[in-house]
C-alpha positions as CSV (number, residue, x, y, z in Angstrom):
1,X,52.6,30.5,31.0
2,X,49.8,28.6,29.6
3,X,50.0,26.5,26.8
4,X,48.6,27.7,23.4
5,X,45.5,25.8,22.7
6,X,45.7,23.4,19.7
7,X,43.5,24.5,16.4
8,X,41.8,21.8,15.0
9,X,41.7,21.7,11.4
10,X,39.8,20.0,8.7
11,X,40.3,20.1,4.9
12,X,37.6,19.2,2.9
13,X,37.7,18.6,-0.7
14,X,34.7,17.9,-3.9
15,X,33.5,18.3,-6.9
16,X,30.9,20.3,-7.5
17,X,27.4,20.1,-5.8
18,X,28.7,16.9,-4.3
19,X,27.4,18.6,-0.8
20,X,30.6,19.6,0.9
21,X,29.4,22.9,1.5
22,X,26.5,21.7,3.9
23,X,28.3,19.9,5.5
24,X,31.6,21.8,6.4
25,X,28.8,24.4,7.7
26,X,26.9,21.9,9.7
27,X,30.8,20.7,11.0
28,X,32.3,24.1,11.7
29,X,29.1,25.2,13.1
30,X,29.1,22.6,15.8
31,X,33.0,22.3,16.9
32,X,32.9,26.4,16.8
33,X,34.9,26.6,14.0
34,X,35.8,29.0,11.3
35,X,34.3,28.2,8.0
36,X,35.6,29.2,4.4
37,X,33.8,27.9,1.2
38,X,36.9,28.4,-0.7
39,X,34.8,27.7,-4.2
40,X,32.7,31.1,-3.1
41,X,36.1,33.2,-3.2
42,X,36.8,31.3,-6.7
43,X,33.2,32.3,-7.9
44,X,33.1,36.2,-6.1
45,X,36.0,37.1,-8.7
46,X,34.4,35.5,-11.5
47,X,31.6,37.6,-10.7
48,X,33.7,40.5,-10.4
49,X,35.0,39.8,-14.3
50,X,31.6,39.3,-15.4
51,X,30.6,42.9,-14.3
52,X,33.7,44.5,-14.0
53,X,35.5,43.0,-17.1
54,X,37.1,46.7,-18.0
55,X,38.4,47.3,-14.3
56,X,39.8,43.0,-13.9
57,X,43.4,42.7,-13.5
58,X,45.8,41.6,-11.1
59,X,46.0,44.9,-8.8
60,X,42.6,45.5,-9.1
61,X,41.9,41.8,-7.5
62,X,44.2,42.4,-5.2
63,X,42.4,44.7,-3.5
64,X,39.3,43.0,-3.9
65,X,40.9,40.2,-1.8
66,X,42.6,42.2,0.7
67,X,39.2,43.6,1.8
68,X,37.3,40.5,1.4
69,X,34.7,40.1,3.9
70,X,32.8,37.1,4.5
71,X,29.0,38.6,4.3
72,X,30.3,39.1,0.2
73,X,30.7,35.8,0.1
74,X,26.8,34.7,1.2
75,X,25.7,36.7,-2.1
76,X,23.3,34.3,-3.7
77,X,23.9,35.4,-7.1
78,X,27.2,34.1,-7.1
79,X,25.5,30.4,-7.2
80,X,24.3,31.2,-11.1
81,X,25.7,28.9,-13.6
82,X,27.1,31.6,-15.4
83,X,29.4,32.3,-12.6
84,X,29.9,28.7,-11.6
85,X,31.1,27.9,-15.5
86,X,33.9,30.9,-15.2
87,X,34.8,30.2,-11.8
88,X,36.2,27.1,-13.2
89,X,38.4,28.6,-15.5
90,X,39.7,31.5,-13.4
91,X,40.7,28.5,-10.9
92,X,43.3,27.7,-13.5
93,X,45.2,31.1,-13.3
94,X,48.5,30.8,-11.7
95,X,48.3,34.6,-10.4
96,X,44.7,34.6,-9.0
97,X,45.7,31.3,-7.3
98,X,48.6,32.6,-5.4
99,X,46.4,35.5,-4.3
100,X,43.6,33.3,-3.3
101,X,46.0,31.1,-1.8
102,X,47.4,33.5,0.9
103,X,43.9,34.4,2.2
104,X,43.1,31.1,2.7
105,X,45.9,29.9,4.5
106,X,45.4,33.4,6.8
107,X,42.0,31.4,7.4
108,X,43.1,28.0,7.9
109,X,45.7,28.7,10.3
110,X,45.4,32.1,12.1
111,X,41.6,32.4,12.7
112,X,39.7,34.7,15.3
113,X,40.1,33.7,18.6
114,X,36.6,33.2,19.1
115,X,36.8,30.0,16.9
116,X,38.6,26.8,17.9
117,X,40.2,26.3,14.5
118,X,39.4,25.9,10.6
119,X,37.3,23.9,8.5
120,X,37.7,24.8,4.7
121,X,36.5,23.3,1.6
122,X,37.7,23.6,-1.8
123,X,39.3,21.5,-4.6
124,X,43.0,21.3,-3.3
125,X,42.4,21.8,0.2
126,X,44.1,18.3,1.7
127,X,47.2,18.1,-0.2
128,X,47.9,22.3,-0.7
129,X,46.6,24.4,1.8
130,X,46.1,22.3,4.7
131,X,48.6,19.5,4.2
132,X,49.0,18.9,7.7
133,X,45.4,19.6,8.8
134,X,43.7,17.2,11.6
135,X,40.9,15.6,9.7
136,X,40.8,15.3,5.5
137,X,37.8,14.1,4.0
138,X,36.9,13.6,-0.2
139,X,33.4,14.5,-0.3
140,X,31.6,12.9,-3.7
141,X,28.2,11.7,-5.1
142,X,27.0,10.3,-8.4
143,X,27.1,13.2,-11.5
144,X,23.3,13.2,-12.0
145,X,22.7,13.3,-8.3
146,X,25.0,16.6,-8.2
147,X,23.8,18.0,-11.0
148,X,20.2,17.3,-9.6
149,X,20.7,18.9,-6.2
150,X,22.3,22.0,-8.2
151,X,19.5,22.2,-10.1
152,X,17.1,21.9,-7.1
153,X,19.1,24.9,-5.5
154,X,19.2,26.9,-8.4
155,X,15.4,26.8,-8.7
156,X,15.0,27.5,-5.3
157,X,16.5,31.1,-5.9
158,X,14.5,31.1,-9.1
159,X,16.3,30.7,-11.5
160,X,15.2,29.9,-15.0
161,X,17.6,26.9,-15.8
162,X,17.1,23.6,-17.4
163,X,18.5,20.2,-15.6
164,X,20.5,18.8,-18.8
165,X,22.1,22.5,-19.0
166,X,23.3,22.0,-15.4
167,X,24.4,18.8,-15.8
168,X,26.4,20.0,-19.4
169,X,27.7,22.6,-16.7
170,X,28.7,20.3,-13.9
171,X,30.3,17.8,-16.7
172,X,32.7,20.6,-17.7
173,X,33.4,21.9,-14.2
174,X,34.8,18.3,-13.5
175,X,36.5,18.2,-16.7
176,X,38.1,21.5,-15.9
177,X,38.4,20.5,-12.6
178,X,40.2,17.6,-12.6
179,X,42.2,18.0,-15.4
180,X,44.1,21.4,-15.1
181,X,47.6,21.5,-14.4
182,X,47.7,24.0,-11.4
183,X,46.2,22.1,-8.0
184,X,43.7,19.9,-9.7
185,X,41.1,18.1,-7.6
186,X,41.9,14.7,-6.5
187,X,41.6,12.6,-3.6
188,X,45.0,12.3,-1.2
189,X,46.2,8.9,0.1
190,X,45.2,10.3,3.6
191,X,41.4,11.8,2.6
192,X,38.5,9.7,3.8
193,X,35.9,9.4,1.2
194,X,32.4,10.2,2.0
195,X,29.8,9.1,-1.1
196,X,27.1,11.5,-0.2
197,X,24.5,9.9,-3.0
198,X,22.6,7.9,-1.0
199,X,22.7,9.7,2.1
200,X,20.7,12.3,3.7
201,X,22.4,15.7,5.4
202,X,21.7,14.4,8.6
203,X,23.6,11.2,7.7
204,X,26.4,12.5,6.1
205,X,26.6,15.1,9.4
206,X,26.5,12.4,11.6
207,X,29.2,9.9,9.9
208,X,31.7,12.6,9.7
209,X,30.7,13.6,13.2
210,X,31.4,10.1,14.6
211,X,35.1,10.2,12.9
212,X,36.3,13.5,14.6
213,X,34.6,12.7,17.9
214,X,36.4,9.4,18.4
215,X,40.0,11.0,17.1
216,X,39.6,13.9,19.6
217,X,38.4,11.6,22.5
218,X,41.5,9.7,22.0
């Protein structure tokens, strides 16, 4: 009988726009491996309350989630700052957590077979949903840099948004971020921390790249 094949897993964690996103694509993309923007999930069901504030409870999400595919997740309206600003608070619920919670660990450790494991990114990602995952990394930049590249993004999908309100919108996402009581972000003992500020994609890609290569060579 041959031996399973061992899933390599990476848990990335960030605050907002610090570029985690691009790179856990660029990563999973080139070590074939699943990718879940764990924010986007966060940000689908604010969107959901937003539009469908009389149907939003706890059965109705539950559904939502249980049929959650990841094309949904791609929708580029879920990138407003309305959205982003909500998505913050919901992140605090101890119900919509524990339902968010056991679709991401479904990704993290039991994805398709076509993929040779998991990369997911999030805020509690190394320390709660993959606490023994292969690779952890704290992905950061400075807050006007973030808020910045956010801006530069949002503007890109034309949206008519000022940079000080994004960066008043960033500020609280940290705030809220950091400071609530269920699964704040913070950076583990174990995390390596990547200051994207001063780096280019390419850089960042590359740096990361050069960590997992020499691990799984070994």
């Amino acid at each position: 009988m041959k031996n399973k094949k061992k899933l390599i897993k990476i848990a990335i964690d960030s605050p907002a726009a610090a570029g985690a996103g691009t790179l856990a694509k660029s990563i999973s993309k080139h070590y074939n491996l699943l990718y879940l923007d764990t924010g986007k999930i966060y940000r689908m069901i604010a969107f959901i309350k937003i539009k469908q504030k009389q149907n939003f409870n706890i059965r109705f999400l539950k559904n939502k989630i249980r049929n959650l595919n990841f094309r949904s997740l791609q929708k580029k309206n879920l990138l407003s700052d309305e959205v982003g600003t909500e998505a913050s608070l919901i992140a605090k619920n101890k119900n919509i957590r524990k339902l968010v919670h056991t679709f991401q660990i479904n990704c993290a450790y039991r994805p398709p077979k076509k993929y040779k494991g998991s990369c997911l990114d999030g805020r509690d990602i190394t320390y709660k949903i993959i606490p023994d995952a292969d690779f952890k990394f704290f992905i950061t930049a400075n807050l006007k840099v973030r808020a910045r590249r956010r801006f530069q993004e949002l503007k890109k999908l034309k949206k008519k948004i000022s940079y000080k309100t994004v960066l008043k919108s960033i500020k609280i996402r940290d705030k809220n971020d950091y400071n609530r009581q269920i699964s704040p972000l913070k950076k583990t003992k174990d995390s390596i921390l990547i200051n994207t500020s001063n780096l280019s994609k390419r850089a960042c890609f590359l740096k990361i790249k050069k960590i997992i290569d020499e691990k799984i060579k070994n």
